[in-house]
PANU-476726 format. One record per atom (N, C-alpha, C): residue in three letters; x, y, z. Coordinates in steps of 0.1 Angstrom, whole numbers, padded with zeros to 4 digits, always signed. Layout:
REM residues N
ALAXYZ;...
END
This chain:
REM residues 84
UNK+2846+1569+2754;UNK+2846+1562+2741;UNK+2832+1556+2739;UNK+2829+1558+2729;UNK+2816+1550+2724;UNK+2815+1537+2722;UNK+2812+1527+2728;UNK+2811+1514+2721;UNK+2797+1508+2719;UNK+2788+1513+2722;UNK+2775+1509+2713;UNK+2779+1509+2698;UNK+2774+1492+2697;UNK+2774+1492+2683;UNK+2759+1497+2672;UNK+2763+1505+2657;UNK+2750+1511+2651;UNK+2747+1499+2648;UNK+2729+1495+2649;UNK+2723+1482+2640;UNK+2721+1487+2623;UNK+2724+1498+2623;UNK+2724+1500+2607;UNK+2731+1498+2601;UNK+2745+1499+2603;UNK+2754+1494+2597;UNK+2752+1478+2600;UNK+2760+1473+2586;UNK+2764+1462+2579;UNK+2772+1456+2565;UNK+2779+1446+2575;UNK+2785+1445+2564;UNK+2785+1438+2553;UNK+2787+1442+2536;UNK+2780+1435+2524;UNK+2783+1423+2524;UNK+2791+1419+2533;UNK+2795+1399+2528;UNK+2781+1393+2538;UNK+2776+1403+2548;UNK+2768+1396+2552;UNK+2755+1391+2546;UNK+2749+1395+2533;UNK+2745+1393+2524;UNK+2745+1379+2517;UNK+2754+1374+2518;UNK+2756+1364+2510;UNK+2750+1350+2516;UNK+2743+1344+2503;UNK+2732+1337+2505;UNK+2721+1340+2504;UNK+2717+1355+2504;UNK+2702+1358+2509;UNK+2700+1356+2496;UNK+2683+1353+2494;UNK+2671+1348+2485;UNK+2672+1364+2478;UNK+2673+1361+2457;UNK+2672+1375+2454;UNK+2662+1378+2446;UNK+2652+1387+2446;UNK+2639+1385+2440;UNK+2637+1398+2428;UNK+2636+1395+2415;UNK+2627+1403+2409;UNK+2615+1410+2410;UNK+2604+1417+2409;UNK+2596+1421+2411;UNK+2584+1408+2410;UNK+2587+1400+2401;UNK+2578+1392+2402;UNK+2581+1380+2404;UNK+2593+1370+2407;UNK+2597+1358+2409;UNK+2608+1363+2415;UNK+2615+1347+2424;UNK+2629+1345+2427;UNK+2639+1344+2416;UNK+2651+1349+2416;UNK+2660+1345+2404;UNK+2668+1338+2412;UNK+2669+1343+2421;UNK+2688+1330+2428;UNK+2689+1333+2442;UNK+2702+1329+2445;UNK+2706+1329+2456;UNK+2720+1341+2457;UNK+2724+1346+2462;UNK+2737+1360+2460;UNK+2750+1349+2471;UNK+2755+1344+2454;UNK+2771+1343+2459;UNK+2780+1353+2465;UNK+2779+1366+2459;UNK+2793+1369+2459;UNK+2790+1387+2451;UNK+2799+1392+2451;UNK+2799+1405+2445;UNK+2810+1408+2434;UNK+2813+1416+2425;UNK+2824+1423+2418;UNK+2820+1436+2422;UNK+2834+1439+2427;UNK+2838+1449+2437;UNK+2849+1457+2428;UNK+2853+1465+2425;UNK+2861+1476+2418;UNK+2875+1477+2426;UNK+2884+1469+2430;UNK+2894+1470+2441;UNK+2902+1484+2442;UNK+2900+1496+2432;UNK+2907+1509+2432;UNK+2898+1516+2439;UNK+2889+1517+2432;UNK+2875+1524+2436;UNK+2863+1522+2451;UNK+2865+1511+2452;UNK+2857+1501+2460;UNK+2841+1506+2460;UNK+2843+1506+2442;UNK+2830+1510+2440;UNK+2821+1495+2433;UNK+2809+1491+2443;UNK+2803+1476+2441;UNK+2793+1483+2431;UNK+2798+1471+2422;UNK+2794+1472+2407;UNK+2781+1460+2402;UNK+2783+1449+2409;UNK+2774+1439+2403;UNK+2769+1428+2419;UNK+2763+1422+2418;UNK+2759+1412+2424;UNK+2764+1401+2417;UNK+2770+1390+2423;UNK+2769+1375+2415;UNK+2761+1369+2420;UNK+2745+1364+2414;UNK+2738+1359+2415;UNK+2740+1340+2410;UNK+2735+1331+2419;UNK+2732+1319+2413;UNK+2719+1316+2408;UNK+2715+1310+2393;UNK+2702+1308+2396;UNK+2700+1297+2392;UNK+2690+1291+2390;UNK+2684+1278+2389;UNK+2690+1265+2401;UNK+2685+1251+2396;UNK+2693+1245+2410;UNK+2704+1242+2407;UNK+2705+1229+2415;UNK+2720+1229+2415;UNK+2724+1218+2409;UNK+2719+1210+2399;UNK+2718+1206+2386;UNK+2722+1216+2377;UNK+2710+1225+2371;UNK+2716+1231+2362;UNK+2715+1248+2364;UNK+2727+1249+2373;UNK+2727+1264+2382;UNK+2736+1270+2371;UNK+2730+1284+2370;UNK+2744+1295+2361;UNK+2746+1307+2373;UNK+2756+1315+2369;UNK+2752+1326+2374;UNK+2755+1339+2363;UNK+2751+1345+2372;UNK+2744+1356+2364;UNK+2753+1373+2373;UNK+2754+1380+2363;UNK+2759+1392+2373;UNK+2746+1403+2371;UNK+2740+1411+2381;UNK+2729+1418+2387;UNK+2735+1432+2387;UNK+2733+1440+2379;UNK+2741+1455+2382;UNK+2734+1462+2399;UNK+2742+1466+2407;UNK+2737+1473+2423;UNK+2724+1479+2417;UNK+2728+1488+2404;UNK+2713+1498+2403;UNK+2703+1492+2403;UNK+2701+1477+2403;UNK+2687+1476+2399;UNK+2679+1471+2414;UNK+2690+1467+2421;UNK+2687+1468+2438;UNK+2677+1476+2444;UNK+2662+1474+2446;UNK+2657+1485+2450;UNK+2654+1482+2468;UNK+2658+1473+2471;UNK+2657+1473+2489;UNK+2664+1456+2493;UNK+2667+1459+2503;UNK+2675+1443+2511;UNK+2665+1444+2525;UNK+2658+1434+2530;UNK+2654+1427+2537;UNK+2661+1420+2549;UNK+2664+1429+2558;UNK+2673+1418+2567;UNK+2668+1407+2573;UNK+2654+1409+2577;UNK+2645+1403+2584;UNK+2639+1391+2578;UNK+2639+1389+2564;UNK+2635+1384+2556;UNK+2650+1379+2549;UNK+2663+1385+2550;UNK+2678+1376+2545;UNK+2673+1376+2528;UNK+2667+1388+2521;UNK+2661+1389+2504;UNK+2663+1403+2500;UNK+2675+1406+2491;UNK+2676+1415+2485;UNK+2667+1419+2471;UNK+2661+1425+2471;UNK+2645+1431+2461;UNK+2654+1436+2451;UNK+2653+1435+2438;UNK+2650+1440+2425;UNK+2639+1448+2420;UNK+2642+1455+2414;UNK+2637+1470+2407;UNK+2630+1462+2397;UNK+2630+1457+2388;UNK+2628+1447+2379;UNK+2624+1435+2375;UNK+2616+1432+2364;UNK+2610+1417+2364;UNK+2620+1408+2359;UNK+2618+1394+2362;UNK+2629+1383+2363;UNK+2632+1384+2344;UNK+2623+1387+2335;UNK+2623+1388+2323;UNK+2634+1399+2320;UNK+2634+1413+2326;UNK+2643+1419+2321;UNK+2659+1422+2330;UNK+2658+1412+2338;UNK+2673+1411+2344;UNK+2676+1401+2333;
END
């Protein structure tokens, strides 16, 4: 039986909290996901942004996701903070 575990695999909650960045600024922090419970097709990020005075959040469609950073705990945006 195999029990080496793959470092590639991971799991998406482990995400949560990492710094999420537009192409040119930070927008938030990643609470959370909307997740499709039939499909378990992940649909959006729930981003927080601003502080924590006057925090909103925001939902991030996956597509615009262009790389996650494990090393760095910062999922990258396709996109500038203007057009999310």
């Amino acid at each position: 039986m195999h029990t080496k575990e793959d470092s590639h695999l991971r799991s998406v909650w482990q995400l949560t909290g990492y710094e999420v960045w537009a192409t040119d600024s930070e927008i938030g922090r990643l609470e959370g996901f909307i997740v499709d419970d039939a499909s378990w097709h992940l649909g959006y990020l729930d981003v927080k942004a601003g502080d924590w005075l006057h925090s909103r959040s925001m939902l991030v469609p996956t597509s615009s996701v262009a790389s996650v950073s494990w090393a760095d705990h910062r999922v990258n945006l396709q996109q500038t903070r203007e057009r999310i």
